[in-house]
C-alpha positions as CSV (number, residue, x, y, z in Angstrom):
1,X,183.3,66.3,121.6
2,X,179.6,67.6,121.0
3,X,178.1,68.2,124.7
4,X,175.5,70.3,126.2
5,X,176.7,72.3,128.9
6,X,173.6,73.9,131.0
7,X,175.5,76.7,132.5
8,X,174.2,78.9,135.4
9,X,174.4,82.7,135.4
10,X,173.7,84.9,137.8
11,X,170.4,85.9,139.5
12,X,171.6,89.8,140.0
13,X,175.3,90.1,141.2
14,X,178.0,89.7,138.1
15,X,180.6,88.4,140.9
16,X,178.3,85.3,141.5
17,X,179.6,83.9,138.2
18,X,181.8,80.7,138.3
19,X,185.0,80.6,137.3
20,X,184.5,76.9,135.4
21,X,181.2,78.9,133.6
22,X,183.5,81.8,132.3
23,X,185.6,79.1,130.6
24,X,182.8,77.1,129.4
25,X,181.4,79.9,127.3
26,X,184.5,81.0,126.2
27,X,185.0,77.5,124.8
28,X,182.2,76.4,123.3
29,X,181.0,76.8,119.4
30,X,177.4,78.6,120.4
31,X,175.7,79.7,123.2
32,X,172.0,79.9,123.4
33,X,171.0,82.5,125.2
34,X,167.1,83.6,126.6
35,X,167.3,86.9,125.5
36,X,170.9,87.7,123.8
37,X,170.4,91.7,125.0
38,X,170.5,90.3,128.5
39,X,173.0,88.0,128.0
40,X,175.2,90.0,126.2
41,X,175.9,92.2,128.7
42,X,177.0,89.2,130.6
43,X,179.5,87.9,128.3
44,X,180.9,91.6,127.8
45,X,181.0,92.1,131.2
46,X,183.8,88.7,130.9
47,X,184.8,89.4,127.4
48,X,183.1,86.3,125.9
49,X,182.8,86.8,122.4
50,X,181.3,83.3,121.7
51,X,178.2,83.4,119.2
52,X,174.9,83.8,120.7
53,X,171.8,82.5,119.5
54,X,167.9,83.5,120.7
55,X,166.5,80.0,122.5
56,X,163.2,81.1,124.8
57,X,159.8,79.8,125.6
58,X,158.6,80.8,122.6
59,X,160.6,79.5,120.0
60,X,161.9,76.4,121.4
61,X,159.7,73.6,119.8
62,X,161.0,75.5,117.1
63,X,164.6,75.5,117.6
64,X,165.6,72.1,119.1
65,X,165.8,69.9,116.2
66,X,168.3,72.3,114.7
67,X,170.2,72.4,117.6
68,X,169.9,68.7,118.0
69,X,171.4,68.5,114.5
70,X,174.1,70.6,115.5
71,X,175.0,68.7,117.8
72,X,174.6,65.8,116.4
73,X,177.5,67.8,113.6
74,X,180.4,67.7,116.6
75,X,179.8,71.3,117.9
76,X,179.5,72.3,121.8
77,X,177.1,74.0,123.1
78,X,175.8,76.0,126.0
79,X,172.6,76.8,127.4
80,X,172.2,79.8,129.7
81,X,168.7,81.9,131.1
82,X,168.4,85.7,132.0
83,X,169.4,84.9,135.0
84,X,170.1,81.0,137.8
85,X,170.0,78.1,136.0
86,X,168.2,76.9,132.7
87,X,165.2,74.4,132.9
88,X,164.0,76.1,136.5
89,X,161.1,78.1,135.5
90,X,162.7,79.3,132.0
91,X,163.6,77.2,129.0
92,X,165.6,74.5,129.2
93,X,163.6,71.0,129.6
94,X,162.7,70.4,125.9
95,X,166.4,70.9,124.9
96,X,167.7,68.8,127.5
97,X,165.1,65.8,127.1
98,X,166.1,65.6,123.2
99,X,169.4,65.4,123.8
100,X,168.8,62.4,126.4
101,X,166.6,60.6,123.6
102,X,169.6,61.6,120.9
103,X,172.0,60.0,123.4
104,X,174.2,63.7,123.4
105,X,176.0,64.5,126.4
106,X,174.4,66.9,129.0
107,X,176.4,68.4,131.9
108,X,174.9,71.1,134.2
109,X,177.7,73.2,135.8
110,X,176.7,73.9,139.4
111,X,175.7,77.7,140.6
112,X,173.0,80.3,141.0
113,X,169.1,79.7,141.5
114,X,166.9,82.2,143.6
115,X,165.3,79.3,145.2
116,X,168.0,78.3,147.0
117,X,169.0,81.2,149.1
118,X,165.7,82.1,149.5
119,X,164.7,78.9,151.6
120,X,167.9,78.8,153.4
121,X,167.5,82.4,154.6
122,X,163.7,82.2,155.4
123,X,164.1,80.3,158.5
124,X,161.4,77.8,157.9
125,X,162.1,74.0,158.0
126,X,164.5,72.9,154.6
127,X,164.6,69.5,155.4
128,X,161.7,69.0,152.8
129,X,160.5,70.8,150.5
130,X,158.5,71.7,147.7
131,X,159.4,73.9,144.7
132,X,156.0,74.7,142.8
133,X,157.7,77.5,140.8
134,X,155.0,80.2,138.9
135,X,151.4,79.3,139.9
136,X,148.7,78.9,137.2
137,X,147.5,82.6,136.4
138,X,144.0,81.6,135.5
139,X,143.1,78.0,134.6
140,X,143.6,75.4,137.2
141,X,144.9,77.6,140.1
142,X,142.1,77.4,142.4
143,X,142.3,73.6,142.0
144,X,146.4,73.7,143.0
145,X,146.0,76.0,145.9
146,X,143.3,73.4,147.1
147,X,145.8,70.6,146.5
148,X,148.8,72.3,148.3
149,X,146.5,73.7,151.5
150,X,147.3,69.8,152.6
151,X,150.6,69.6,151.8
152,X,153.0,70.0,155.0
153,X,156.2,70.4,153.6
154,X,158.0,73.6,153.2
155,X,156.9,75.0,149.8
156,X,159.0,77.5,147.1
157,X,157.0,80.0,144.7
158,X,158.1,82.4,142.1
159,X,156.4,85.4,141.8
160,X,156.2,88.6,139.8
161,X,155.9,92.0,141.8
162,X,152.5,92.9,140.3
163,X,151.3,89.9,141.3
164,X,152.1,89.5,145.2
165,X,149.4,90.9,146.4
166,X,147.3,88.8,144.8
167,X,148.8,85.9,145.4
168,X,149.4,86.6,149.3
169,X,145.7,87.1,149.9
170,X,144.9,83.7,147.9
171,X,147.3,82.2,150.8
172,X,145.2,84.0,153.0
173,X,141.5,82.1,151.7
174,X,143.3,78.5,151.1
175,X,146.4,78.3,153.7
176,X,145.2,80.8,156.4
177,X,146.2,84.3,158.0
178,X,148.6,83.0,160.6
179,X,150.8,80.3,157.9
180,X,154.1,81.6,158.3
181,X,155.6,82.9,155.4
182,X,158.9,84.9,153.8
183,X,158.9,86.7,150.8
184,X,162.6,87.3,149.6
185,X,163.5,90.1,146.5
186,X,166.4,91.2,144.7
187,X,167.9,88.3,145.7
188,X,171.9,89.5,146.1
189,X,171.4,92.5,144.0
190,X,171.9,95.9,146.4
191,X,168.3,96.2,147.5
192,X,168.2,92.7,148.8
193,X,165.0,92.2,151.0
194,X,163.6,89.4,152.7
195,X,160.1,89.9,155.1
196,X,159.4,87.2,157.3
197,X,156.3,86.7,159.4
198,X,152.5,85.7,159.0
199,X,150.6,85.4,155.9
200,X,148.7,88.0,157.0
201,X,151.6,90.3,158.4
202,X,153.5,89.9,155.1
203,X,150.4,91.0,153.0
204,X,149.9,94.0,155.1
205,X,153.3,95.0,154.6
206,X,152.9,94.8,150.6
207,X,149.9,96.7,150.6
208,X,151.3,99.5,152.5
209,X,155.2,99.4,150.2
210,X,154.7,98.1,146.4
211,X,157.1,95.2,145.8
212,X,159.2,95.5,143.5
213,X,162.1,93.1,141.7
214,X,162.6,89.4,141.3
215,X,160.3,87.4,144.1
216,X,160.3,84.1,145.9
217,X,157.8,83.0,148.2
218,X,158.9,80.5,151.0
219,X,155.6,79.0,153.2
220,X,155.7,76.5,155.6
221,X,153.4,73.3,155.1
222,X,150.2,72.4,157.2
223,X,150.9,71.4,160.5
């Protein structure tokens, strides 16, 4: 039966893979994949030899109606990112929201997303929270650092390592040096890292030892 399976992969260690995901993209008639390079040293890695087609940001107004259609045809198909689950911060949304409207079967397997561990292992309150992925690079950030300085529940960014730094010292101007705040990398990748501690301790320790590697930011919310 034609079905959309959103398939996790993992954010950095191969042995975080599901079993049920193997077997899912073994099965299936295509896999769309974020960048095939990536991926395809995945599906080597578990000798998947499924076809593989190129479904990223920029391409996938593009690309859903055909894969809508295909769909639509009786084929199976799977939806994987470069790394945690589709549809959090990487493509995924679109493709899923046209299947809903074309009345085609979605099922998300359960597994990795960087968020997840990151908030668990930062220490601050998880009982609510907020996950504000990427923040705007230019246009409109100012106004949505203003918006979240109010807002008191725990809150989840991704970041790149070039842009830390900056992002750290806007916490500083909107959220204040003494927020507490835990910037986890390489989430379960060998150079793991988390660094817990004030806004303003955290950025100190950035500026004196470049980041480098996959980022999330976990902040606690105004008192």
């Amino acid at each position: 039966m034609s079905k959309l399976y959103i398939v996790p992969t993992p954010i950095g260690n191969l042995e975080d893979m599901t079993f049920r995901a193997i077997k899912v993209l073994k099965e299936v008639d295509l896999i769309l994949a974020e960048d095939t390079r990536t991926s395809g040293k995945l599906l080597k890695h578990y000798e998947i030899v499924t076809p593989m087609q190129s479904h990223h940001m920029h391409n996938e107004h593009k690309t859903v109606d055909s894969v809508i259609r295909r769909l639509q045809s009786g084929n199976s198909i799977a939806l994987i990112s470069d790394a945690g689950t589709p549809a959090i911060s990487d493509p995924g949304f679109l493709l899923t929201r046209a299947c809903v409207e074309n009345a085609i079967p979605v099922e998300c397997l359960p597994g990795a997303t960087a968020f997840v561990p990151a908030l668990v292992n930062s220490g601050l309150p998880n009982d609510k929270f907020v996950f504000e992925g990427f923040l705007p690079v230019k246009k409109g950030r100012q106004t949505r650092l203003q918006l979240l300085a109010e807002e008191t529940r725990t809150m989840i960014f991704y970041e790149s390592p070039h842009k830390l730094i900056k992002t750290l010292g806007n916490f500083v101007t909107y959220f204040g040096e003494d927020r507490m705040v835990s910037v986890s990398r390489e989430l379960s990748k060998l150079h793991e890292e988390t660094i817990r501690g004030t806004v303003k301790e955290v950025l100190s320790h950035f500026e004196t030892k470049a980041p480098k590697g996959e980022i999330v930011i976990v902040i606690a919310g105004k008192k």
